[in-house]
C-alpha positions, 0 to 999 in steps of 0.5 A, spaced: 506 515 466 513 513 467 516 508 462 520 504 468 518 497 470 516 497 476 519 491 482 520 492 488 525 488 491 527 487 499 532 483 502 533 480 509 529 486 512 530 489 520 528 494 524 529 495 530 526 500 535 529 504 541 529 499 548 530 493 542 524 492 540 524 489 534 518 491 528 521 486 523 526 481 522 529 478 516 524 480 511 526 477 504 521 478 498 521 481 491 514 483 486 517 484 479 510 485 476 504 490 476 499 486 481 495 487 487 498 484 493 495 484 499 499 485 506 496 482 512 498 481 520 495 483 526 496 489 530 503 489 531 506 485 526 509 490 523 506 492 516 506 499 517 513 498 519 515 494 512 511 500 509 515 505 512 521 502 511 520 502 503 518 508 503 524 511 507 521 512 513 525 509 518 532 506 517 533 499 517 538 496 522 539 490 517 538 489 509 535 494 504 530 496 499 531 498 492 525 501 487 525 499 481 533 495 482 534 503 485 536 506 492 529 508 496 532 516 496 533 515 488 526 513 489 523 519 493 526 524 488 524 520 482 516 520 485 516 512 483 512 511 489 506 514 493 504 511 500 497 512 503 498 512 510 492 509 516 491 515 518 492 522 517 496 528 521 491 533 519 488 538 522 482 538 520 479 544 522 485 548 518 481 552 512 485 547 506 480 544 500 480 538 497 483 541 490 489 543 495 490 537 499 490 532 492 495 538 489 500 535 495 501 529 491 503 534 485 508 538 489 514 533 487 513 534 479 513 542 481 518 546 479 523 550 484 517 555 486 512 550 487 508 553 482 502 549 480 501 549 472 495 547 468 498 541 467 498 540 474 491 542 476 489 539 470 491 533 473 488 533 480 481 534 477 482 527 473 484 524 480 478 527 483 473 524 478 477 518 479 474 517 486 467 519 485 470 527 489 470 532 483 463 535 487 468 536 492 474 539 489 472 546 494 470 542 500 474 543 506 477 537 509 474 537 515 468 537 512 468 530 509 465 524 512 471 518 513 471 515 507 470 520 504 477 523 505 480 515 504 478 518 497 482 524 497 488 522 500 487 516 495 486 522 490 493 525 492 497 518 491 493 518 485 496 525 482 503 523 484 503 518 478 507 513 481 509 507 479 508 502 485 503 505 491 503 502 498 496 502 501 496 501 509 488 499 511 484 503 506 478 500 508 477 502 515 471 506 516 468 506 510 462 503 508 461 498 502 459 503 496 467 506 497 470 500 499 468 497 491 469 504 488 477 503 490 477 496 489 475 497 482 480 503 481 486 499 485 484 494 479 485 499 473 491 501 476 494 494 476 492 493 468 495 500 467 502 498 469 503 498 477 505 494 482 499 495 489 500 493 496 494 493 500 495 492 508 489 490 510 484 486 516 479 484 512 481 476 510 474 474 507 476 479 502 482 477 500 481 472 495 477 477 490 481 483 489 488 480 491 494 477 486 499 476 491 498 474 498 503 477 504 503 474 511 507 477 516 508 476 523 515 480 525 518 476 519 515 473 514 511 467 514 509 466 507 508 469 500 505 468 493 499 467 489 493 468 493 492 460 491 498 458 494 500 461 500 491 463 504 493 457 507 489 455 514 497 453 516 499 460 514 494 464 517 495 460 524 502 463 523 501 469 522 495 470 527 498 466 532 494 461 532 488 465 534 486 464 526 486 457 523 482 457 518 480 460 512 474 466 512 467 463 510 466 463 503 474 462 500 476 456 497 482 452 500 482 448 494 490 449 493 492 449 500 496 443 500 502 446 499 501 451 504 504 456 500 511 459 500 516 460 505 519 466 507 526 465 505 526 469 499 522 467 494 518 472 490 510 475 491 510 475 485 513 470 479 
């Protein structure tokens, strides 16, 4: 893997839509170590925004990004980071196997001929064992079931070996068995040295595979430590007061503090 430490660096965010509607607006945050960061909001607020705008998706109207203290193209053509979307712009009933869509992820580490070498396929079976998917390497895509394919797009992700992986809502439709399997694999991927950040609604669950917390509602209400900022104050915030407290089961032992603001303090210390 690569030998870079990995941060990910944001600075006074926005982004701006045709007929001016804004996605978001003056986003500041800084993740300097391998964690697991989860990222939450209500539809709208604009996280798939923030993912696209790190990825290099979309231009900022203001501020900037830097991947590993370096411009976002630079981390493009480096392969330092991987993005698994909501959902996939596939056509499902085009004849591509599993082997083949997991090999996408590989294609920026292939010479000019795009030219799988052994190294290559060698490293698309790994990320397919991986994820519970190596019985399903011939399988066309259309064939699998919806978390199933979370699994092999997470593959893909996987087989590109980046440093830092954005994950926007990866447990929607799938079951409880594939919602732990890729837990425990975000898991290993944190100890092995990268940085995770994971959109996602399901706010009970937060607690237990989350480092880090951020909380957005167009602008940044909070981030820290799960401990710190999983207030209820900042889940008003966040959810526009239709949340106001925390789910069952989740402690608030540490919510006097109410977390950190959004003027730029780190996810991550």
């Amino acid at each position: 893997m690569n030998s870079l430490s990995p941060t990910v660096s944001v600075e006074e965010l926005t982004v701006s839509y045709r007929g001016g509607n804004i996605g978001l607006s003056d986003v500041s945050f800084e993740i300097r170590k391998p964690t697991i960061c989860g990222l939450i909001g209500m539809n709208g607020a604009g996280k798939s925004t923030l993912f696209k705008a790190i990825m290099g998706f979309v231009t900022p109207t203001r501020g900037k990004v830097n991947i590993c203290h370096q411009p976002v193209k630079w981390a493009q053509k480096q392969n330092v980071i991987a993005y698994v979307p909501q959902t996939e712009e596939v056509d499902w009933t085009f004849p591509v196997s599993v082997r083949d869509v997991v090999m996408m992820g590989r294609q920026g580490r292939m010479g000019f001929l795009r030219i799988p070498s052994k190294k290559d396929a060698e490293i698309v079976a790994e990320s397919l064992d991986r994820v519970g998917m190596g019985a399903f390497a011939d399988r066309q895509i259309g064939e699998l079931s919806g978390g199933q394919r979370k699994r092999v797009f997470l593959a893909r992700a996987l087989a590109q070996q980046s440093l830092i992986m954005l994950l926007d809502e990866p447990f929607t439709g799938v079951d409880v068995k594939t919602e732990h399997a890729i837990i425990d694999i975000l898991r290993e991927l944190r100890e092995e040295g990268r940085i995770i950040i994971v959109s996602t609604h399901n706010l009970a669950g937060v607690p237990g595979f989350c480092d880090e917390i951020m909380m957005i509602n167009v602008t940044l209400i909070a981030s820290g430590s799960v401990s710190e900022a999983y207030t209820p104050d900042n889940l008003g915030k966040t959810f526009g007061g239709a949340i106001n407290q925390l789910p069952v089961g989740v402690s608030a032992a540490a919510s006097q503090d109410g977390g950190r603001a959004s003027g730029g303090e780190g996810a991550s210390g």
